[in-house]
N, C-alpha and C positions, 0 to 999 in steps of 0.2 A: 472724265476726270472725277476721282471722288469726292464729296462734298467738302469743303474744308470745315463746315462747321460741324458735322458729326464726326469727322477726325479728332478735332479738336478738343471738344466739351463733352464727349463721351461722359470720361473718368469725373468729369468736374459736376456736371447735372447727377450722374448717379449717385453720388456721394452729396449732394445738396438736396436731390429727392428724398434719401434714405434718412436724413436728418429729418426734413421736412413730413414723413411720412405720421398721421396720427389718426386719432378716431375722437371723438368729441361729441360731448350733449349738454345742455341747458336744460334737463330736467324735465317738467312739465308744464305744458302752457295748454289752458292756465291751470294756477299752481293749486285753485282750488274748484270741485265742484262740485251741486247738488249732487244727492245719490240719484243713479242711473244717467248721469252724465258722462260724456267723452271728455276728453282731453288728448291733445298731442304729447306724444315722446320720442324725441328728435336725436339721429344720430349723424353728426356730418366724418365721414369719410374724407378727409387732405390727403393726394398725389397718392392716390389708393387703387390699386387695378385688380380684379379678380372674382373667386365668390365667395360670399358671405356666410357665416356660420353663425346664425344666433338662436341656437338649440340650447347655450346653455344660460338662457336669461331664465331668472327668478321670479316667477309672477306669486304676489302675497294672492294667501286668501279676500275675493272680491274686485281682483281685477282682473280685466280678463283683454285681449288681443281681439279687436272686432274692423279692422281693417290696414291697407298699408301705402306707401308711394313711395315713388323715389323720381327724384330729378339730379341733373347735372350741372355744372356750373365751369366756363375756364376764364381765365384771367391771364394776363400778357402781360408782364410790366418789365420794361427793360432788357428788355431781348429776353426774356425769360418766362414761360406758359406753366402755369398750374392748373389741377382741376380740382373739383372736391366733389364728392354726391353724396346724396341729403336721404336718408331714409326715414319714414313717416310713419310712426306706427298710432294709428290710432286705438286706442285704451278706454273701455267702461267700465267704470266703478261702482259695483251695486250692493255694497253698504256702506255704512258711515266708519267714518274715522281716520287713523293716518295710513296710508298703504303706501309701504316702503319697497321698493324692488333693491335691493343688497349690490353688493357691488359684485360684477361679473366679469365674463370673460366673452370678448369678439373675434371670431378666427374671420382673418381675411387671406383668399387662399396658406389656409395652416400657418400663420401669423399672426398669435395672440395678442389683444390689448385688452389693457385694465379699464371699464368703466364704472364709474363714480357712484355710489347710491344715488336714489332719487330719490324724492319721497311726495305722494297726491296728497292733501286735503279732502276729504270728502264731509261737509256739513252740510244742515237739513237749512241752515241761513243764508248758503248761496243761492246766489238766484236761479231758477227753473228754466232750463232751456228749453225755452216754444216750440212748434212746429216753424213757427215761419223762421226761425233762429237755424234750421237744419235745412241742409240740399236735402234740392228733392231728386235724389239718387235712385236711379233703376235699381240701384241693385241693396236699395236702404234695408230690404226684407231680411236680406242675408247679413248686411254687416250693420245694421245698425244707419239711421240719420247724422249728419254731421255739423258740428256748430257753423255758425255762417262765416267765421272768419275762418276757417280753417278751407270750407267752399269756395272763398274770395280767392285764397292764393293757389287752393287748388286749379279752378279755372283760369288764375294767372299764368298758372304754370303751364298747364296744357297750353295756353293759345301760346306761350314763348316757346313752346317744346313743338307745336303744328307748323311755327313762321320756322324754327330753325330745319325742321324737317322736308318742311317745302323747299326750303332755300337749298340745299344739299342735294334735294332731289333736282328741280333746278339745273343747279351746278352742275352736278353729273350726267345731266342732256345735254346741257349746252354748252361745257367747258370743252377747250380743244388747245391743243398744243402740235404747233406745225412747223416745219423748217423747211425755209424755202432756195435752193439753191440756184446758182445763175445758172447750171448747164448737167446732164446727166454725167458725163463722164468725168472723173477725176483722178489725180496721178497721185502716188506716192512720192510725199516732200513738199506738196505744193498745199501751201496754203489758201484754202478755200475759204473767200468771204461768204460769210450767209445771214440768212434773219431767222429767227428763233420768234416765232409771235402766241403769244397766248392771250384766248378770247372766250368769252362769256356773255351771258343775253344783257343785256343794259335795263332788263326789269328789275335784275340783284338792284341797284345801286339806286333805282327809283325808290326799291322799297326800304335805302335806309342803310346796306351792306355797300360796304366801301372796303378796297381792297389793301389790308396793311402792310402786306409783305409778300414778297415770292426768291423763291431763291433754287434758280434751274439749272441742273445737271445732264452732264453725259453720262452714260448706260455703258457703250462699249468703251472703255477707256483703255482696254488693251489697242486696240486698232484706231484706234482716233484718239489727239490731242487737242485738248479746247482749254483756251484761257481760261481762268475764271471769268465769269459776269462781274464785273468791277464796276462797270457804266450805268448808272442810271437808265432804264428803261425808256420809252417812249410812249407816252398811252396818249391816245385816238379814238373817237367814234369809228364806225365802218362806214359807208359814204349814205348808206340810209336809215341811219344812227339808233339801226336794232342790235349793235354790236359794239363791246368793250373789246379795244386791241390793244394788247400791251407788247411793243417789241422790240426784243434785244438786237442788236447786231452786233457779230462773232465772226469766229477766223477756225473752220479745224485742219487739221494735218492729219491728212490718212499717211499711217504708220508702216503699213503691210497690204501688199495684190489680195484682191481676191473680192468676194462678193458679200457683202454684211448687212444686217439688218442695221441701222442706227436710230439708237434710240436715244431720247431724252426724255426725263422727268422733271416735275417741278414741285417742289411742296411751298405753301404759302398760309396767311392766314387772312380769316374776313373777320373787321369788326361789325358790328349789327349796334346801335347806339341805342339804348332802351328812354323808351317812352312813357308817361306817364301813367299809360297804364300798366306799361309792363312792371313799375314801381307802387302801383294799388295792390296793396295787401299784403308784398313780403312782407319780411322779417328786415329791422334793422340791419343784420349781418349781410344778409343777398343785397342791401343796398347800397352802402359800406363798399360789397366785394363789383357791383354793377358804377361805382360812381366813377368819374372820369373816363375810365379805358370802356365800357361798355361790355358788349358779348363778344370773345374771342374765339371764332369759329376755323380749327384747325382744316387745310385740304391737301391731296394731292392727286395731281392729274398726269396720266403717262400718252405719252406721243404714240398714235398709231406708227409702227414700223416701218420705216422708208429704205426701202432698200436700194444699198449705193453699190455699184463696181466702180473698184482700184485699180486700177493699170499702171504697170511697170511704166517706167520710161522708156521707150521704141528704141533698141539697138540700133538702129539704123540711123544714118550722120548725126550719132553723137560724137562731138570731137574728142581726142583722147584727154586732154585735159580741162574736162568738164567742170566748170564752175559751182552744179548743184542748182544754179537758179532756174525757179519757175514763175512765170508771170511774164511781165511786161515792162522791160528796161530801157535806157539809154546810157549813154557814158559821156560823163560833161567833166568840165573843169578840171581839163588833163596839166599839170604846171608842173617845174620844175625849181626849185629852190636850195641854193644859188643856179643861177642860169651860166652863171661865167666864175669857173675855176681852175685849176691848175692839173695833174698827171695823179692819180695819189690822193685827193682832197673829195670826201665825199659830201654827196648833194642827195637832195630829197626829191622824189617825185608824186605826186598827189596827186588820187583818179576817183572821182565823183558818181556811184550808181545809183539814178536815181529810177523810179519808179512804182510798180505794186507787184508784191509776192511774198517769196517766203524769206525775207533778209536775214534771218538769226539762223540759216544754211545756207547763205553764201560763199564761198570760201574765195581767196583770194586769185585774182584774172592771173594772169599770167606776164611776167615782165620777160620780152623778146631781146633779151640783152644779148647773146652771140657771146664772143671770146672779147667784145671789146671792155665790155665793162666785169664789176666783180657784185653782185646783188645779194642783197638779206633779204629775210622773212619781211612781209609786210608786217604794219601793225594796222588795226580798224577801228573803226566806231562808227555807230549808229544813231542817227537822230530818228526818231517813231513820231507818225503825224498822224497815226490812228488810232489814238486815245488807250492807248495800251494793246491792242492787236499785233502790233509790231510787222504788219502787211505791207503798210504806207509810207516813205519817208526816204531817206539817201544815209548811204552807208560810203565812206570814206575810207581807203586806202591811202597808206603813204609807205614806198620803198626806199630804200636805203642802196643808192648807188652810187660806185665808185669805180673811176675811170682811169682804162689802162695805160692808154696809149694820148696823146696830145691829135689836137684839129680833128675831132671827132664834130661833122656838124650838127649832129641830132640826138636825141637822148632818147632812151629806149623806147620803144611803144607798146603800148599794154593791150592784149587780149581778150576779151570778154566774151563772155559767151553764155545762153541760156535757153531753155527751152519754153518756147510760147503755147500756154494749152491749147488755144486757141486754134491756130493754123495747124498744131501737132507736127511743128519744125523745130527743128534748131534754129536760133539767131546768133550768127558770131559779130560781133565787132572790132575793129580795130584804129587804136589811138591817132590822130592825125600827129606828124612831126612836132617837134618840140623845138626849136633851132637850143643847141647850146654852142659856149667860148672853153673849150679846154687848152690849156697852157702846157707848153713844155712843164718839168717839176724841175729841182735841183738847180744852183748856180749855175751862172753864164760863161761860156769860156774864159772872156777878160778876166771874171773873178780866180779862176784858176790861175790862169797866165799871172796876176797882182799876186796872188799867195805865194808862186814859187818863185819869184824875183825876192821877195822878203827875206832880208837876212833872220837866219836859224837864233834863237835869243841866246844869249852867255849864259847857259846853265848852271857850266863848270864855276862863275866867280858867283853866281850868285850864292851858292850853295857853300863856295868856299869863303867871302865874306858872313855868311850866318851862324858861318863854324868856328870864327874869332871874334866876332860881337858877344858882348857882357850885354847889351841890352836883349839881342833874342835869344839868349842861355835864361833871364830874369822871366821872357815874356812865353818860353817853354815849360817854365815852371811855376806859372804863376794859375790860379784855377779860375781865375775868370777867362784867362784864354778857353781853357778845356771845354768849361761851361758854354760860354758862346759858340765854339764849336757845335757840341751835341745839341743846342740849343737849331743851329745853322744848318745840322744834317734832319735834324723832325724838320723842320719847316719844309726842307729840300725834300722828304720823302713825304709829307703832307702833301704839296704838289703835284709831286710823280702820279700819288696813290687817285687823289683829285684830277687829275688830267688824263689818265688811265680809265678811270670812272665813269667821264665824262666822254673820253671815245665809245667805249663800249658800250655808254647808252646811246650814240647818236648810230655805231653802224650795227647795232647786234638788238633787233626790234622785240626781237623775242624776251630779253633781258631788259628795255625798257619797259615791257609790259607788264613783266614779273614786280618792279620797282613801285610800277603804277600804282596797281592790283592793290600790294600792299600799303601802298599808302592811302588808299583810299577803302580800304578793310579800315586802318588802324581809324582813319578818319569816322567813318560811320559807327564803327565800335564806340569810340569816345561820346560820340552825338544820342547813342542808345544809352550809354552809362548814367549821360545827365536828363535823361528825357527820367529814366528809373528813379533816379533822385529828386525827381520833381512826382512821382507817382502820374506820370502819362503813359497811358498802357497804348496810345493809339502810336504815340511819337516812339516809344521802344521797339515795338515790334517791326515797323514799318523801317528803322535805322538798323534795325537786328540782321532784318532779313537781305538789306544792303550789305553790310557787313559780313557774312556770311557768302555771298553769292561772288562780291569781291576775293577774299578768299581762299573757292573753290577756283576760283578762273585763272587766279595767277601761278604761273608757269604752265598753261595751257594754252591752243587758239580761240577759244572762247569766249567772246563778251558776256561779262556780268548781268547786265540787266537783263539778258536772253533766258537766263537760267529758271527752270520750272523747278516745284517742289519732286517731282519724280525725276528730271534730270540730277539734281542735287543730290539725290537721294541715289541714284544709280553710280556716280562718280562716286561717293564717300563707301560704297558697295565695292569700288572696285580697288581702292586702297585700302580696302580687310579695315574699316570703320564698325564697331558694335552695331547691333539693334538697338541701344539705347541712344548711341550716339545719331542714330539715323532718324529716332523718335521724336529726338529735340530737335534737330534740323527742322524735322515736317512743322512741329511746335512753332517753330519763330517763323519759317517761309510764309505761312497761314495766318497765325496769330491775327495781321492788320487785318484781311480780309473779312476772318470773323466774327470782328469786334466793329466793322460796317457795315458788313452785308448779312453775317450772322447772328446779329443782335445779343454777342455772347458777355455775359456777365463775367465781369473780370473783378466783383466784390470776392470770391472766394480765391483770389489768386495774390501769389506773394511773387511785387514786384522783384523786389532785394534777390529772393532766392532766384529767381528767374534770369536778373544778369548777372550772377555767378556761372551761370550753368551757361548763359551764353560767351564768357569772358572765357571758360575751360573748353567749351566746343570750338570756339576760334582758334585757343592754341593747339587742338587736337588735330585738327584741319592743315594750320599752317608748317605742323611738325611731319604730316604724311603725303609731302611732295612726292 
């Protein structure tokens, strides 16, 4: 599955780097000095990547370029990583007076920026720089001796640029990323639990490197579907506690047969918390940029290649109306409600699958109704006991029967059936009896027999008393009759239309669900509108992507909370839905994820325009039934 956070913040980090992107110096330090003294001339590089072009700097007459460095720097604040690098050109001044360098030009790959004049002091009253004031540099022959503060942060830097290179090197021995499954073989549709662990020497974390973030991916996402990593991790020693184990557990669904490499990546980051000497002899600014969050040391580690074969499902006793399920079930809590009704009068019945597999492809068992009864589509729902894997838990059916005939004593029995990886069988089940009370329908002969003794009513006088009455010629013409009339026929078709309504949701499941769907779309939409108006970016998208997935589901068999961003995305594909319109889908189904698990800055995003565009994609949605 592709990362949801570089889905997401592509467009948004590019355009907050390209802002952010600059070039910068403070001149010379220090600002004055004896002749034939050094001095620093500092350029720092922000969110800057490439090479450097500074051919076209202006050195006055008596200053001259007699050494250089560069170091790096990243910073992490709020889901959010910068870098900057620092280039150091050391400068000797060998006459007296003001030496201005003019303001130039810096090409960073062919990317001009303007730097600022500077300008050295050079007098004969500054103090003389000693030998002991200068490293003692191997290579002082060639570039000249360097003042000791400039030595100090120099060798700062190295020993923070030796710890971060070790540590990397390190990392890249001893990082590993494994996934471990219960069994080689696996089938297409069946949702496979597994552990995802990623581990590292426990030297890192001695020496001070603790780990900020990680956030793991699937590779093959055409042929395997993996939740997101939603769950909080697990981290552990290894059991002779030379080893950091951090690990997820997961669910995937192989898509399609056949034989694949699967892979996973992971990118994460390490803070490294700098220490007192690593803050001897910066610069205000590196300390500044080193205080609270520390050294944010970007990684990423890819999974040696585990090769998995898919297997079809075995032709062989599958039944012909296969339910889709794989794993490991039973069928409880078979009930009927009402238990005791009449010829005509329909009733519910309720069948409980409980177990571990692939539930969001279930499809509905089978109701063995024969010619006696007359059955609808079921409707379902799913309760998940696996922290969002949607593997664990019981899924509820309820059909809609209605009986033909009277003294029927049992109410249908339900089907089930599934395939166990395990044994590599089929399992069918079947419902134990129900008893029910069906009743003759319509009046009892007496009642017949009592109606036809009934004298016939006097039509003829009544009709003919109403046609010499002055009172009902007054009360035909009067407009409150009229009035109450049409007032007496809405109510009477209010009713009709209401009890009509009210059949069709009880025997037509397919059309309760449509009703649901939408009601609990229009509910979550509203819940997203005021999460917006309060500026909650986590309660918006999270109510968004409800709203949306309700939605998509109604007038389908589909449960809503089942629905992935590539499923979502496949259905609005297949009712001729935009590219854009498929773009903001992805936008909102992800958003929550990553703004917790992707650490995504949502300072450059505009809540207001956002539930616009999701208040117009819900009706774009709910108009392309």
């Amino acid at each position: 599955m592709k990362n949801i956070y570089t889905l997401i913040l592509s467009v948004i980090i590019s355009a907050a780097h390209a802002a952010a992107q600059s070039v910068e110096t403070a001149g010379f330090e220090p600002e004055t000095v004896h002749p034939d003294g050094v001095a620093e001339y500092r350029l720092v590089f922000k969110d800057l990547k490439g090479s450097v072009d500074i051919s076209k700097i202006s050195l006055p007459d008596g200053l001259s370029i007699v050494g250089k460095s560069t170091s790096r720097n990243y910073s992490f604040v709020n889901g959010k990583m910068s870098n900057s690098t620092t280039l150091v050109m050391s400068m000797r001044a060998s006459k007296e007076g003001r030496l201005t360098i003019p303001e130039w030009e810096v090409s960073v790959d062919g990317k001009p920026f303007k730097i600022a004049a500077a300008t050295l002091s050079v007098d004969k009253s500054a103090p003389v720089q000693t030998r002991d004031e200068f490293d003692d540099d191997p290579f002082g022959s060639a570039f000249g001796n360097l003042p000791i503060s400039m030595r100090v942060r120099r060798n700062n830097a190295n020993s923070v640029r030796q710890q971060i290179q070790s540590f990397e090197s390190n990392l890249r021995n001893s990082a590993k990323l494994e996934i471990k499954f219960p069994r080689q073989k696996i089938y297409v549709g069946e949702s496979v639990p597994c552990e995802l662990v990623f581990s590292f020497d426990n030297s890192l974390t001695e020496r001070g490197f603790t780990l900020a973030q990680l956030m793991p991916e699937i590779q093959k996402a055409d042929a395997f579907d993996c939740p997101a990593f939603s769950e909080k991790p697990v981290v552990v020693l290894s059991p002779d506690g030379k080893r950091v184990l951090v690990k997820y557990t997961t669910a995937i669904t192989p898509l399609k047969a056949g034989s694949y490499d699967l892979d996973f990546s992971a990118k994460g980051v390490f803070n490294r918390q700098p220490t007192a000497d690593d803050l001897m002899g910066t610069s205000i600014f590196d300390r500044m940029m080193s205080f609270g969050g520390g050294r944010q040391i970007p990684f990423e580690v890819n999974m040696e290649s585990k090769k998995v074969e898919v297997a079809e499902l075995p032709a062989e006793g599958r039944p012909a109306d296969f339910t889709g399920a794989i794993g490991s079930f039973s069928l409880e809590n078979v009930r009927v409600e009402p238990d005791a009704l009449t010829v005509g009068e329909p009733c519910s019945i309720f069948a409980k699958i409980v177990g571990v597999g692939n539930f969001p492809r279930i499809r509905e068992p089978k109701l063995e109704a024969g010619d006696d009864w007359k059955t609808y589509k079921a409707k379902s729902s799913f309760i998940d006991e696996s922290n969002g894997l949607a593997n664990i838990g019981f899924k509820t059916f309820e059909y809609t029967a209605v009986p033909k005939k009277a003294d029927l004593p049992f109410a249908p029995p339900i089907l089930f059936n599934y395939f166990d990886p395990i044994s590599e069988k089929y399992v069918e089940i079947k419902s134990k009896p129900v008893p029910v009370s069906v009743a003759p329908s319509g009046r009892s002969k007496r009642a017949e027999q009592a109606q036809k003794a009934a004298p016939e009513p006097a039509f003829g006088k009544i009709v003919e008393t109403a046609r010499v009455s002055d009172n009902g010629g007054r009360l035909l013409n009067s407009p409150y009759f009229w009035g109450g009339q049409i007032v007496l026929i809405c109510a009477l078709a209010a009713f009709v239309f209401g009890r009509r309504e009210s059949l069709r949701r009880r025997n037509d499941a397919g059309y309760a669900k449509l009703l649901a769907d939408k009601r609990e779309s229009s509910r979550h939409l509203k819940s997203a509108r005021d999460a917006a108006k309060n500026g909650d970016f986590r309660g918006f998208f999270e109510e968004a992507r409800r709203a949306l997935q309700y939605a998509l589901a109604a007038g389908c068999d589909r449960q809503a909370p089942s629905l992935t961003t590539r499923e979502a995305v496949e259905m609005m594909s297949a009712r001729n839905m935009s590219d854009s319109d498929k773009s903001d889908a992805t936008l909102f189904f992800d958003g929550a994820d990553a703004i917790s698990f992707g650490g995504m800055d949502t300072s450059k995003l505009d809540i207001h325009w956002l539930d616009g565009k999701l208040v117009s994609l819900a009706g774009k949605i709910s108009k392309r039934k």
